[in-house]
Every structure is written in C-alpha cells, then in structure tokens.
VOPAGU-2260 file (C-alpha; in pm, 1 decimal, decimal comma):
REM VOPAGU-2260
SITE   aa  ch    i         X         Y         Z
SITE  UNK   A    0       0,0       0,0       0,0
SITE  UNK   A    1     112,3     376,5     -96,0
SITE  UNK   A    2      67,1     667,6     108,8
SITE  UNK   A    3     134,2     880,7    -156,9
SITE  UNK   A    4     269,7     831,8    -467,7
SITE  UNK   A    5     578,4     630,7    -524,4
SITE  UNK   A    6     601,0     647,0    -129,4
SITE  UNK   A    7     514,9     264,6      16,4
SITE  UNK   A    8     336,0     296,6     341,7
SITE  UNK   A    9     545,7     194,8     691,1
SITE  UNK   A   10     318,1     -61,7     831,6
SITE  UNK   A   11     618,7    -181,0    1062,2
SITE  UNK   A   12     475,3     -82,2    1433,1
SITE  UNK   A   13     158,7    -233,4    1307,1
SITE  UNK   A   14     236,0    -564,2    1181,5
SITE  UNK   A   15     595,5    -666,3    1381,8
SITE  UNK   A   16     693,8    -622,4    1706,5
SITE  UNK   A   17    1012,6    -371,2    1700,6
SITE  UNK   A   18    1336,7    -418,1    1901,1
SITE  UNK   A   19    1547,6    -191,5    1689,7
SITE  UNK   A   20    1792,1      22,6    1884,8
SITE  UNK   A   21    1705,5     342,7    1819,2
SITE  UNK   A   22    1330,6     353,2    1755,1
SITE  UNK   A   23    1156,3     144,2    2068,6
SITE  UNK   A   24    1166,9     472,4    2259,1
SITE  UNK   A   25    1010,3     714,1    1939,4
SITE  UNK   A   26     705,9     556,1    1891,0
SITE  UNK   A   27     436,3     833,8    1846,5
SITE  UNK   A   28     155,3     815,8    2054,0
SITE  UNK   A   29    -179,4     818,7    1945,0
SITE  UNK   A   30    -219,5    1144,4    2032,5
SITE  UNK   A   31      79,2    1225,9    1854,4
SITE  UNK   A   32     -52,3    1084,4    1530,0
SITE  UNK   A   33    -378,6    1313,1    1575,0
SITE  UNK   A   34    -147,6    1614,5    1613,0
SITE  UNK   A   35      19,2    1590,2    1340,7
SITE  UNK   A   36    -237,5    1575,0    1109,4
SITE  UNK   A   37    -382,5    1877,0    1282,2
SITE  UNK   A   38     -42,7    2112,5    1284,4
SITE  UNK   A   39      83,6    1967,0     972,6
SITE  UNK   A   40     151,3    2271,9     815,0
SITE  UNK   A   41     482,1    2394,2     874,1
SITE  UNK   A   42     409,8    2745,4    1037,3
SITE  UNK   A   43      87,1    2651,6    1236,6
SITE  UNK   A   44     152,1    2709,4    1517,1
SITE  UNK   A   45     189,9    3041,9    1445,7
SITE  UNK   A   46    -128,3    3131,3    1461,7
SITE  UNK   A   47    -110,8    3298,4    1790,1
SITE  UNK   A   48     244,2    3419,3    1766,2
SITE  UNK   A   49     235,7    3791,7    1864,8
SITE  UNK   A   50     406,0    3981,0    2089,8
SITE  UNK   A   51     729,4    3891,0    2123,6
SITE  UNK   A   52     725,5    3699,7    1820,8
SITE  UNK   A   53     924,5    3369,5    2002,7
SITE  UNK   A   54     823,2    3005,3    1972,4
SITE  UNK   A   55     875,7    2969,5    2380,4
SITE  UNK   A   56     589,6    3282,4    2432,6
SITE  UNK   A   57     291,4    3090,4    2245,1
SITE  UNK   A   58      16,0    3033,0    2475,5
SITE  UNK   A   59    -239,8    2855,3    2222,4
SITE  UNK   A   60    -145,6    2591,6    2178,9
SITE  UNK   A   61      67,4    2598,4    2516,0
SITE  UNK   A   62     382,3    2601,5    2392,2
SITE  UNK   A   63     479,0    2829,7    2655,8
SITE  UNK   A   64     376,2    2598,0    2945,2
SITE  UNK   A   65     532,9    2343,3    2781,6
SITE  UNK   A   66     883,1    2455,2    2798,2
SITE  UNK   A   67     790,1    2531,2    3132,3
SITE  UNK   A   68     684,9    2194,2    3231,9
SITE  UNK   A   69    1005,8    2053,0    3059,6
SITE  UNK   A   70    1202,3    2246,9    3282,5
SITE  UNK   A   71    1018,3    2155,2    3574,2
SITE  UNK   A   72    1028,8    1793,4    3471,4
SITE  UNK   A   73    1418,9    1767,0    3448,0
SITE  UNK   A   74    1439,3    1950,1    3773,6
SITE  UNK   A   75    1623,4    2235,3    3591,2
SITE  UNK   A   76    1577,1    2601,1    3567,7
SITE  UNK   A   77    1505,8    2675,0    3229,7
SITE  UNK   A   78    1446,4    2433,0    2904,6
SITE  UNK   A   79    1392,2    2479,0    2540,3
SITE  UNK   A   80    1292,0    2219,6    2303,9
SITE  UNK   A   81    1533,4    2181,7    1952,1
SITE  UNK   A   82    1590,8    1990,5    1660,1
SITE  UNK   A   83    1687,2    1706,1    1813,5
SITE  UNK   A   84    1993,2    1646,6    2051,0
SITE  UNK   A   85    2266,3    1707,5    1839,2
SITE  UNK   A   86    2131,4    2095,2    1814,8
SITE  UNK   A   87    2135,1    2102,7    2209,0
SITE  UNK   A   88    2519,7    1980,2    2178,3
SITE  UNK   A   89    2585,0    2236,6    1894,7
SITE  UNK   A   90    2375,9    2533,5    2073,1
SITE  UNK   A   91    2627,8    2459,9    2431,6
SITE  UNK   A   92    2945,6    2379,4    2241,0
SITE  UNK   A   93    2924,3    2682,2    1993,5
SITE  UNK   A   94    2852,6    2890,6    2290,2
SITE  UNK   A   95    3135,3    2810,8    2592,4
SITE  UNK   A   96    3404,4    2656,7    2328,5
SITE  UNK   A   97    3658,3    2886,7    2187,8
SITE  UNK   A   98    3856,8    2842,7    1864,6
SITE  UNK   A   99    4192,0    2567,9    2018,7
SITE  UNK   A  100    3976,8    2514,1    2319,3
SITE  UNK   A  101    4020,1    2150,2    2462,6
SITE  UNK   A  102    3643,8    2021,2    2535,7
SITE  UNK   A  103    3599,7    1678,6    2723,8
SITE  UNK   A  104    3407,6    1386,6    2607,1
SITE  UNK   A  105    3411,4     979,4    2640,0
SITE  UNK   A  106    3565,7     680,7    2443,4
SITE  UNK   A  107    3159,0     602,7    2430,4
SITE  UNK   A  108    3037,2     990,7    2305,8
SITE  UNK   A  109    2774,9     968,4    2034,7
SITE  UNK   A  110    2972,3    1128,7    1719,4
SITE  UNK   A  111    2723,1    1455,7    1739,5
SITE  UNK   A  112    2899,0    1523,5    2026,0
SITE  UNK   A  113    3241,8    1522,9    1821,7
SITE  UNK   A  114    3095,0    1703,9    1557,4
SITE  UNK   A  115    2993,3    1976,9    1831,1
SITE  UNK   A  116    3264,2    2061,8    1981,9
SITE  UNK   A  117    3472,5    2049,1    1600,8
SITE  UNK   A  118    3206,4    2314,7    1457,6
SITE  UNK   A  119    3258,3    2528,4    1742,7
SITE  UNK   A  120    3642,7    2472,8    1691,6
SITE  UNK   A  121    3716,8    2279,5    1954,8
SITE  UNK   A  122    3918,6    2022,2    2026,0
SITE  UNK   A  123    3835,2    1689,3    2154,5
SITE  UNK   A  124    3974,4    1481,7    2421,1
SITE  UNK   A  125    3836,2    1109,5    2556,0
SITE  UNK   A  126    3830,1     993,5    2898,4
SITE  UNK   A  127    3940,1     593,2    2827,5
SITE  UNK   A  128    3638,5     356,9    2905,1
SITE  UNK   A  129    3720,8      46,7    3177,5
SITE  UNK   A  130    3734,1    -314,4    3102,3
SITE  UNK   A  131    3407,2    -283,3    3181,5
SITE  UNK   A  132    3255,7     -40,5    2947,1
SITE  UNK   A  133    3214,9     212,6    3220,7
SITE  UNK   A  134    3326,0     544,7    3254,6
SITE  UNK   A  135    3445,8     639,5    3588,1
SITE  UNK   A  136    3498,1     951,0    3871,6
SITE  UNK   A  137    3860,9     874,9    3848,1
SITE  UNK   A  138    3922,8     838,0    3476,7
SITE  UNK   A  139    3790,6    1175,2    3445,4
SITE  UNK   A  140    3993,7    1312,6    3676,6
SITE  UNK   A  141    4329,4    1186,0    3551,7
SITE  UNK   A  142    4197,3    1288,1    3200,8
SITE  UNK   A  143    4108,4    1672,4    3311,5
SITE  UNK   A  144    4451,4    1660,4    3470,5
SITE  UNK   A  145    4604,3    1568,8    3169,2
SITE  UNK   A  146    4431,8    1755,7    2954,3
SITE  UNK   A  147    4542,1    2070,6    3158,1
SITE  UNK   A  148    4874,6    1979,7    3138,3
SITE  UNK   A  149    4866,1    1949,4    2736,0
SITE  UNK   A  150    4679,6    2304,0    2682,4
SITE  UNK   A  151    4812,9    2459,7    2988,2
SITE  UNK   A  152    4438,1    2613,7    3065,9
SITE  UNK   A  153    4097,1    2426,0    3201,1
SITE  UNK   A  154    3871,6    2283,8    2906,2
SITE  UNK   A  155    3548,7    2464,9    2909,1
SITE  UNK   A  156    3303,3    2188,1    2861,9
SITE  UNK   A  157    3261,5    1828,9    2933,3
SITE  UNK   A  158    3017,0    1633,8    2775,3
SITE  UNK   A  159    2900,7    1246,4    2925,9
SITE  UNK   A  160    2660,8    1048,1    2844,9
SITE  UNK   A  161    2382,3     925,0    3115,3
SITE  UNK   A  162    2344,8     569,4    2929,4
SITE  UNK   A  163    2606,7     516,4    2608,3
SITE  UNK   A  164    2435,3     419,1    2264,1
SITE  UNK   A  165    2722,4     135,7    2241,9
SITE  UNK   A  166    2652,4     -90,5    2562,7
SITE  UNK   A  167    2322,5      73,4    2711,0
SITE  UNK   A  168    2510,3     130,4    3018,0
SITE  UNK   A  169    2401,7     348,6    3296,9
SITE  UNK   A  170    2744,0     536,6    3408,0
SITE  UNK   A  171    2844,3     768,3    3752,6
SITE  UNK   A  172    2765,1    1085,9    3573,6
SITE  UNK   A  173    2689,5    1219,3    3933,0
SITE  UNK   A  174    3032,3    1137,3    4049,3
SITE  UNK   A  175    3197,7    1234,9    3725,8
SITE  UNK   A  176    2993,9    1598,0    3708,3
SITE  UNK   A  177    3129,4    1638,5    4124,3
SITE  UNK   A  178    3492,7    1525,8    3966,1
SITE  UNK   A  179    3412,3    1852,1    3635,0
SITE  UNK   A  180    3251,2    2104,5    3891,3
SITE  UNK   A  181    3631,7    2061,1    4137,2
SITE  UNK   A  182    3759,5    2241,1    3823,1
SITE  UNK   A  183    3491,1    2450,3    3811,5
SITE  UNK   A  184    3401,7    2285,6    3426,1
SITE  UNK   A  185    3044,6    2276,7    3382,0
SITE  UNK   A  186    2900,1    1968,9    3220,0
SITE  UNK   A  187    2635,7    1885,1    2932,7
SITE  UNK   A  188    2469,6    1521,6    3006,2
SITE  UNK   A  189    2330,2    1328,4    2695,2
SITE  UNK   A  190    2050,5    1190,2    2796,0
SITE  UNK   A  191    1917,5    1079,7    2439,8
SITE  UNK   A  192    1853,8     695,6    2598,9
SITE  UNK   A  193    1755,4     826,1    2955,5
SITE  UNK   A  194    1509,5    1169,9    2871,9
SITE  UNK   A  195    1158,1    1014,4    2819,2
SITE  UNK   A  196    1271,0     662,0    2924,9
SITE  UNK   A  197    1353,0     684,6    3286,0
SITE  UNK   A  198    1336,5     930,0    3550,0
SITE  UNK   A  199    1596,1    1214,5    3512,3
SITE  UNK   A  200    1646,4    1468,0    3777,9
SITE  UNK   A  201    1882,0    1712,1    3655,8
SITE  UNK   A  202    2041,3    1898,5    3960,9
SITE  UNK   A  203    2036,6    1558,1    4189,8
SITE  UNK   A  204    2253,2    1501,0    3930,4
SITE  UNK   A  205    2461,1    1802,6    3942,7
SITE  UNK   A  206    2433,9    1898,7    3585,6
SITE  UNK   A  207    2464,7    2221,6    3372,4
SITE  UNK   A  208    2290,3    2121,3    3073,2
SITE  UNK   A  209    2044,0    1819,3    2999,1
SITE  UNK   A  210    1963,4    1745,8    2637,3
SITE  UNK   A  211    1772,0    1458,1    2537,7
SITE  UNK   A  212    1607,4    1336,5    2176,8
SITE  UNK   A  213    1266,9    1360,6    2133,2
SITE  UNK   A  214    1259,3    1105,8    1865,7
SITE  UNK   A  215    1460,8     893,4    2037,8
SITE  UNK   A  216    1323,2     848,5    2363,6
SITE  UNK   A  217    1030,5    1092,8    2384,2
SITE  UNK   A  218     749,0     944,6    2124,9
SITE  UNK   A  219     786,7    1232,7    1914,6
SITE  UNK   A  220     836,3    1315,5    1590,7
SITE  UNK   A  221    1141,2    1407,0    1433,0
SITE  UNK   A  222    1417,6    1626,8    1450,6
SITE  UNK   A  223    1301,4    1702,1    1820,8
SITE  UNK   A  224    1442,6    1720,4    2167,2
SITE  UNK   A  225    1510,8    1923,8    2444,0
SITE  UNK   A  226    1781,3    2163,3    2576,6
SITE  UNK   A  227    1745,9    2248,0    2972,2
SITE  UNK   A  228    2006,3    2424,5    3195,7
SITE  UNK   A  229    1998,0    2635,2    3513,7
SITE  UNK   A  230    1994,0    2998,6    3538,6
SITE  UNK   A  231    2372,0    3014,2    3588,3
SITE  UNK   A  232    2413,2    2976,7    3199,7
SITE  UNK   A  233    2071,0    3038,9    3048,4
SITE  UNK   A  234    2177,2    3418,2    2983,0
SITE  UNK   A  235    2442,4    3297,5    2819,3
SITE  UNK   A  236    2332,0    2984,6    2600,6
SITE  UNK   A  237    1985,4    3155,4    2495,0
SITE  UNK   A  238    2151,5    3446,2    2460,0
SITE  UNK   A  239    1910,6    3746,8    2263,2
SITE  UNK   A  240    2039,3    3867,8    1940,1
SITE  UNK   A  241    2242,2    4191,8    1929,3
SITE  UNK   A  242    2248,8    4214,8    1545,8
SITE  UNK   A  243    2199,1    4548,0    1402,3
SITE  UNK   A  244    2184,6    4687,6    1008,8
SITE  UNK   A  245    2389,8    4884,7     917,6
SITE  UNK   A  246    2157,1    5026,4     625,4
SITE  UNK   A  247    1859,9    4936,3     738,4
SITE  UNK   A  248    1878,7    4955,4    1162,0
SITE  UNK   A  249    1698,4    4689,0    1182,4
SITE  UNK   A  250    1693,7    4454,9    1514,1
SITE  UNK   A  251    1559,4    4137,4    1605,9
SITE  UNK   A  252    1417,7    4171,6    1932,1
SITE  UNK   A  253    1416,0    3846,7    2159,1
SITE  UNK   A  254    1520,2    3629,0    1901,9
SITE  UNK   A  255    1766,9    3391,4    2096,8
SITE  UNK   A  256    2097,6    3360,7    1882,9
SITE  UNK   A  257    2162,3    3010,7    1982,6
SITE  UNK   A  258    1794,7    2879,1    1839,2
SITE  UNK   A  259    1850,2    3086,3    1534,8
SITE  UNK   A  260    1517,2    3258,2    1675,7
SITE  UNK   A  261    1275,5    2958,0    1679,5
SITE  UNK   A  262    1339,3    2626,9    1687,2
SITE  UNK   A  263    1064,9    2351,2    1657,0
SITE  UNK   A  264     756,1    2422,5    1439,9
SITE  UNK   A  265     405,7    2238,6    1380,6
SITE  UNK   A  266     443,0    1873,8    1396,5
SITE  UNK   A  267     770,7    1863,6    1554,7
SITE  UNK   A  268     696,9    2062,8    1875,9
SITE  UNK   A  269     283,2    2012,2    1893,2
SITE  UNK   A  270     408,8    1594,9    1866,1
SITE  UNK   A  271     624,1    1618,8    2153,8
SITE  UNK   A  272     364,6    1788,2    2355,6
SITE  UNK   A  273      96,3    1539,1    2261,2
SITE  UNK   A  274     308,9    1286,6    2380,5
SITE  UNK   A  275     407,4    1459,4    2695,5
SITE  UNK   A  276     172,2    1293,6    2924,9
SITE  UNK   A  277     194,8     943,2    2848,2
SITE  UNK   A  278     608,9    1009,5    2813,6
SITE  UNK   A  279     569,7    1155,2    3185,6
SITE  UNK   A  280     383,0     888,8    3306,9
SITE  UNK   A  281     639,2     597,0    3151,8
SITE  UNK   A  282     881,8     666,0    3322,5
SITE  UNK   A  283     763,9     592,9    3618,5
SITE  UNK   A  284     772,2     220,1    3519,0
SITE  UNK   A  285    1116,1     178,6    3438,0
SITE  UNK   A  286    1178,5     -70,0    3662,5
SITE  UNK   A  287     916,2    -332,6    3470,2
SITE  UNK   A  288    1119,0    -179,1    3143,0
SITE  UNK   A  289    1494,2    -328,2    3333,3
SITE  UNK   A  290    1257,0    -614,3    3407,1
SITE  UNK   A  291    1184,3    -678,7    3047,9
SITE  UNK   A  292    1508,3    -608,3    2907,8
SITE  UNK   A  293    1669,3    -901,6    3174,3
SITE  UNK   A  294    1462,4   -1148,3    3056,0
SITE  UNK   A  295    1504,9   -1109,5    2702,4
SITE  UNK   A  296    1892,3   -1140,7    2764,1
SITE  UNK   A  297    1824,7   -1465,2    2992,6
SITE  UNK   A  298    1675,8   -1606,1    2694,3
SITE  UNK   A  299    1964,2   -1552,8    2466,0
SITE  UNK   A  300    2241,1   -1645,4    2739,4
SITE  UNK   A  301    2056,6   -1972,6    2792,4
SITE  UNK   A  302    2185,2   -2011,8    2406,5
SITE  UNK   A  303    2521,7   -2174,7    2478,7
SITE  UNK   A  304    2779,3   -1950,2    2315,8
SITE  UNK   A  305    2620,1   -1643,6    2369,6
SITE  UNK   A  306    2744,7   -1340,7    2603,8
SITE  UNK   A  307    2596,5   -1028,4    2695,1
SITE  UNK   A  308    2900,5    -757,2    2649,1
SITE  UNK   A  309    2673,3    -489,2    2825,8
SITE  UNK   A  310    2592,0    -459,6    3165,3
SITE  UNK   A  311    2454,7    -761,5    3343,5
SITE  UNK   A  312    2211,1    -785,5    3518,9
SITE  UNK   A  313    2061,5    -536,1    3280,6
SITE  UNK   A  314    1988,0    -182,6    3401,4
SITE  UNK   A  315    1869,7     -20,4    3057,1
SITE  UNK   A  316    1653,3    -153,1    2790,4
SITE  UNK   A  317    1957,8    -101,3    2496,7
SITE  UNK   A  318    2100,2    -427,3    2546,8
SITE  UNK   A  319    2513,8    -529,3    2315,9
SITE  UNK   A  320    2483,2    -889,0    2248,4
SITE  UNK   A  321    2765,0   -1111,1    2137,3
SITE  UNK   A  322    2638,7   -1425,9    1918,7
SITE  UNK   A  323    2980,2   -1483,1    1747,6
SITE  UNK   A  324    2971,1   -1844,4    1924,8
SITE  UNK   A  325    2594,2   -1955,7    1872,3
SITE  UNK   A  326    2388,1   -1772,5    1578,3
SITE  UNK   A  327    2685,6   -1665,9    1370,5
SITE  UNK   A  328    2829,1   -2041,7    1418,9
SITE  UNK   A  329    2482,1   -2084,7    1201,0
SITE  UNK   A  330    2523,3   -1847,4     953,0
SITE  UNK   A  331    2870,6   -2000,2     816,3
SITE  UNK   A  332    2676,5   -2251,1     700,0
SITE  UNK   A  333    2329,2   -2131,9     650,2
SITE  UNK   A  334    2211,8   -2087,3     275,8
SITE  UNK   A  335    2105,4   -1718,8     398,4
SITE  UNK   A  336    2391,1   -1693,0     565,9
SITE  UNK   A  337    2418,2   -1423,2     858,3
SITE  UNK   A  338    2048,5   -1324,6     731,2
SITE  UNK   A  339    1874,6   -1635,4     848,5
SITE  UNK   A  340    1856,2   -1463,8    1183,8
SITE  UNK   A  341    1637,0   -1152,6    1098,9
SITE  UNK   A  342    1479,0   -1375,4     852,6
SITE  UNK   A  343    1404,4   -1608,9    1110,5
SITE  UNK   A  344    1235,9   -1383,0    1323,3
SITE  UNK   A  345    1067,5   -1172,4    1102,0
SITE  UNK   A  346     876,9   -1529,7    1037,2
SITE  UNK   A  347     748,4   -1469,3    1415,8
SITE  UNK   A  348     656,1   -1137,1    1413,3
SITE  UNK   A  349     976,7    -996,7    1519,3
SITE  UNK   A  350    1186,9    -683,9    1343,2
SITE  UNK   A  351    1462,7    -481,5    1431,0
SITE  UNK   A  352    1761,5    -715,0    1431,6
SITE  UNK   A  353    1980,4    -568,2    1163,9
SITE  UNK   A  354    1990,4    -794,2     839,1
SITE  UNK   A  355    2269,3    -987,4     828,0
SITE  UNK   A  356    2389,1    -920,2    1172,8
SITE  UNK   A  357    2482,0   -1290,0    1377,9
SITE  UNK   A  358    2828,3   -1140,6    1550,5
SITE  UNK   A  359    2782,8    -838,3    1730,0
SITE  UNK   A  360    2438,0    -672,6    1787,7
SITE  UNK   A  361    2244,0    -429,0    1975,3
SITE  UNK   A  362    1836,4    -447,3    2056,1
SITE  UNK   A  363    1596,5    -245,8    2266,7
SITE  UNK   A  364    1291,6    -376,5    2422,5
SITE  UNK   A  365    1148,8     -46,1    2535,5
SITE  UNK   A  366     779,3      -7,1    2509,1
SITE  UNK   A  367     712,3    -396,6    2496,8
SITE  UNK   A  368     410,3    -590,3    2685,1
SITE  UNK   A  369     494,9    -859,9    2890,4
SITE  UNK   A  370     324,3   -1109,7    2640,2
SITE  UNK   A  371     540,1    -932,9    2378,3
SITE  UNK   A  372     846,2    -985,0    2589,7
SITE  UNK   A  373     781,4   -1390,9    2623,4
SITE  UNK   A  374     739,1   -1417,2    2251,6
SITE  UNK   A  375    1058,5   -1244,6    2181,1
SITE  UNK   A  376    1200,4   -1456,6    2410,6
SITE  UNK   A  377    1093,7   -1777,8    2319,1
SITE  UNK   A  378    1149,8   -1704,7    1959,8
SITE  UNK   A  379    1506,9   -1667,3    2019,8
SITE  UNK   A  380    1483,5   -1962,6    2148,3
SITE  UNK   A  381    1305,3   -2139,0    1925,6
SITE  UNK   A  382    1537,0   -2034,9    1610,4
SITE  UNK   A  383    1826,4   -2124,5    1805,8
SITE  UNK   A  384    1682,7   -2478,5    1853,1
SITE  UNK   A  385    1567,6   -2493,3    1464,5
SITE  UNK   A  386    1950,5   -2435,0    1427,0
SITE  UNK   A  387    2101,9   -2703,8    1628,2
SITE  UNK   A  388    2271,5   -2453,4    1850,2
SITE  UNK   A  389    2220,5   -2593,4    2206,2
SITE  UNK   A  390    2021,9   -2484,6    2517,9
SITE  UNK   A  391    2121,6   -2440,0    2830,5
C-alpha cells in the first residue's frame, strides 16, 4: 500500500513487534498521530504568535507551558525544546568553546557530540572507558589533569553520556559531574537513551545542561528534543540577538541567537507535547522496562555460546549482544547466511535485528508488553533450537 505516490506505506509498528535500537523509545503516541495531522503545516503554530514573536511565548497551543513543564520535569531552571539532541550539543558547544579550546568527552560519546565541539572549533579529548565499558569519577579526573597539562588552561566543557548508545550502560555521571565542577568545568549530560525513558532529575545530578532526543526516547516526531540548563548559563546559552543593520537599523528583538530565533515548528513541537503525558507517566515504570530487558537477555544467554558484552544484570533496555559463538556459528553454513537470523524472526513477528547481523548486535525492548516480551524470548529460542545450537 502507498501513502502517496511512489512512497510505500510503513506498516512496521503495526504488523511486527520492534526491538530496533534506536526507535523502541520514538514511537508516536496516538495522540501524537492526531497532532500531526492537525499542525501539519509547517508554520501553524503560528497562529497565535504575537508579541514577542518567540516560539517559547505561544500560549495557544501551550507552547509556553510546555517549555515550562520541561524544565520543571528535568528539575532544571530553564528548558527549550530543539531539533533534536545534536542541536542542544551544537547550541552549548558553539557557545562556551573557543577556537583551540580543549572540550571533554568519552571513548563512548555519540559522534554529534564530536561534531559539536569540532564546529565550534574545539578540540576533543576522551576519557578511556574500563574493562568494563564504564566510565568512571577517576578516569575523568586523571583525564582533566592531563588535559590541563597538554593546553596549559581548564577545558570549558565536558560532555558524558547518562546511558552510552554502544553498551546501554548506565554510568556515575553524578560522580563524574562532582569530579568537572572541582575544576569549576560545567558539564552537558546526553541523555538521548535516559530523557523520556527513565526518570531524570537534573540537579540531583549536578548537571549544567540536559539534552535529550525527542525522537529517540520521547514518542515524538522528528528532529526534536530538548535543551534544559539552570539559570547560571541560560543568559548565556539563549543568549538574545544583538544584530543590528547597518543600512537598514533593523533589530531582532528576543530572538535567541543560539535557536537561530525559533526552533521547533508544527508537527515537531505540537508531537512532543501530545506525547508529553503518556512520556511523563512511563517513566515511572522503568523498573518493569529493566525487568523486560533481563529477561530477554536470559533467553539468549541460555543459548550456549552467547554473552551479553553490556551490563549484566541489565539496568537499561539497549542491550550489546555477542552471538559470534551460537547464531553466527549458524550463519557459516546457513544458505542465507548471517540473514537467516532476521529472517528467522521476522517469520514470528519480530523486526529490528539488523539484516545480516549474527556477531555483534544491539536491541531495545522499550515499550514492549509482557506477552510481547515472552514471545521475543521464546522465539530466540526457538530459532536457536531450529539451528542445532544448544540450550542451556
């Protein structure tokens, strides 16, 4: 079926259950859906856009009270939402980095967070991970130490990331912000798998800035997501324009440089905020989500030859499987080769596993009912045993 022409409807929420890595925690609402048709139109929300002219002063719909909410929500001072998280990273970097300024990030940073601090020309430097995939207090202290030693000056910006896109591991950001803030460096969190997913209080945690992806973890449409910070650096990161021509005088008001005046418009922003409730009230159930994501991985560790390289027991729903010695043992063989597993369990109902992928993989399980979660399961399981790989 076409949605439109030449454009083949996406019929993949409806017909398979989804444990792809990035999506489980995007999936619009219902609500969502219904907004979208109804603020389609790019400037819509518009409509009521007076005096100041600003996306974050809208009252109908309640855009305003939405950013204030937001901030509320992440326990922070101030919030604005953005084109996603990598705009949050860009907005912070491009305002505290200088040209040759060292900036701070992890051997597990998302690349946006690399491309950041470069555009705001920057340089980056990696606190190691452990032999555990963690990021530690302590490595970030001998890396600030080093790092001051190499540039001779304090970097103005660390970035971490609350749970890593590579392992789905939770990390100390609480001990490693304490570690920035003894050098007086403030600190952005990344919470693009934590925002929307699980409960994130932004000052317990000590942080500066909180950005997290709308339509990654917050059932919204995309490019969305959310900037917050306290009101020690909102003057400075939603900075107002000072611009002035020089034929014509003109000036732009309260148009905040960083934002490039407004940010989010029609089904972008009115998505989010559809969402808002259900994405406020799911998070309160993230311990049934950990639940879920630990019995998935028992399944596949009772596959003999598999091993779970993240976490474990499982504190995230992002789960880094190793199936080099069971599935991929299949697929040297297989006449699909390593597309028999995704093949496999597309058969059941099942979609998200990379094509192709038997070695190393990554899944999510956010979002999933408990009868959903058994099936998954099982089917594991179940091709496993189809394959001759044993059970444990």
């Amino acid at each position: 079926m076409k949605c439109a022409v030449d454009i083949e409807a996406r019929d993949v929420e409806e017909m398979y259950i989804n444990i792809d890595p990035i999506q489980a925690g995007g999936r619009l609402t219902a609500e969502a859906m219904r907004a979208a048709i109804a603020y389609g139109d790019g400037y819509s929300v518009c409509d009521n856009c007076r005096n100041p002219p600003r996306l974050d002063y809208i009252k109908n719909p309640p855009i305003a009270q939405y950013h204030a909410d937001l901030a509320a929500w992440l326990n922070m001072d101030t919030a604005r939402v953005v084109p996603g998280a990598r705009r949050g990273f860009q907005a912070v970097a491009s305002t505290l980095v200088e040209k040759g300024d060292p900036v701070i990030l992890t051997a597990l940073a998302h690349y946006t967070e690399f491309m950041a601090v470069e555009a705001a020309g920057g340089i980056p430097r990696e606190i190691p991970k452990d032999k555990n995939n963690h990021i530690t207090p302590d490595a970030a202290a001998e890396k600030i130490e080093a790092v001051i030693r190499e540039f001779s000056k304090t970097p103005p910006l660390l970035f971490v990331d609350h749970v890593d896109y590579q392992f789905g591991n939770v990390h100390d950001v609480a001990g490693i912000i304490k570690v920035a803030h003894q050098y007086d460096i403030p600190v952005l969190v990344n919470g693009a798998y934590t925002v929307g997913i699980m409960p994130v209080d932004g000052k317990a945690l000590g942080a500066d800035f909180v950005v997290g992806s709308g339509h990654k973890s917050m059932a919204a449409p995309a490019p969305s997501g959310v900037l917050a910070t306290t009101k020690e650096h909102a003057g400075q990161v939603f900075r107002t324009t000072q611009a002035k021509g020089d034929v014509t005088g003109r000036t732009f008001g309260m148009k905040e440089v960083e934002m490039m005046g407004c940010t989010l418009m029609g089904v972008t922003v009115v998505g989010m905020m559809a969402s808002f409730p259900h994405v406020r009230e799911r998070v309160q159930h993230w311990e049934t989500e950990v639940a879920h994501s630990q019995a998935v991985v028992d399944a596949l560790l009772s596959i003999e030859g598999t091993k779970v390289l993240s976490d474990y027991p499982r504190q995230h729903s992002l789960t880094r499987i190793d199936t080099r010695e069971s599935f991929d043992t299949v697929a040297e063989h297989h006449k699909k080769r390593g597309f028999f597993l995704s093949s496999d369990l597309k058969k059941r109902g099942i979609t998200g596993v990379i094509p192709g992928s038997t070695k190393v993989w990554k899944f999510n399980t956010f979002g999933l009912t408990d009868k959903q979660i058994r099936h998954v399961g099982e089917s594991f399981i179940e091709v496993a045993r189809e394959n001759g790989l044993n059970i444990v």
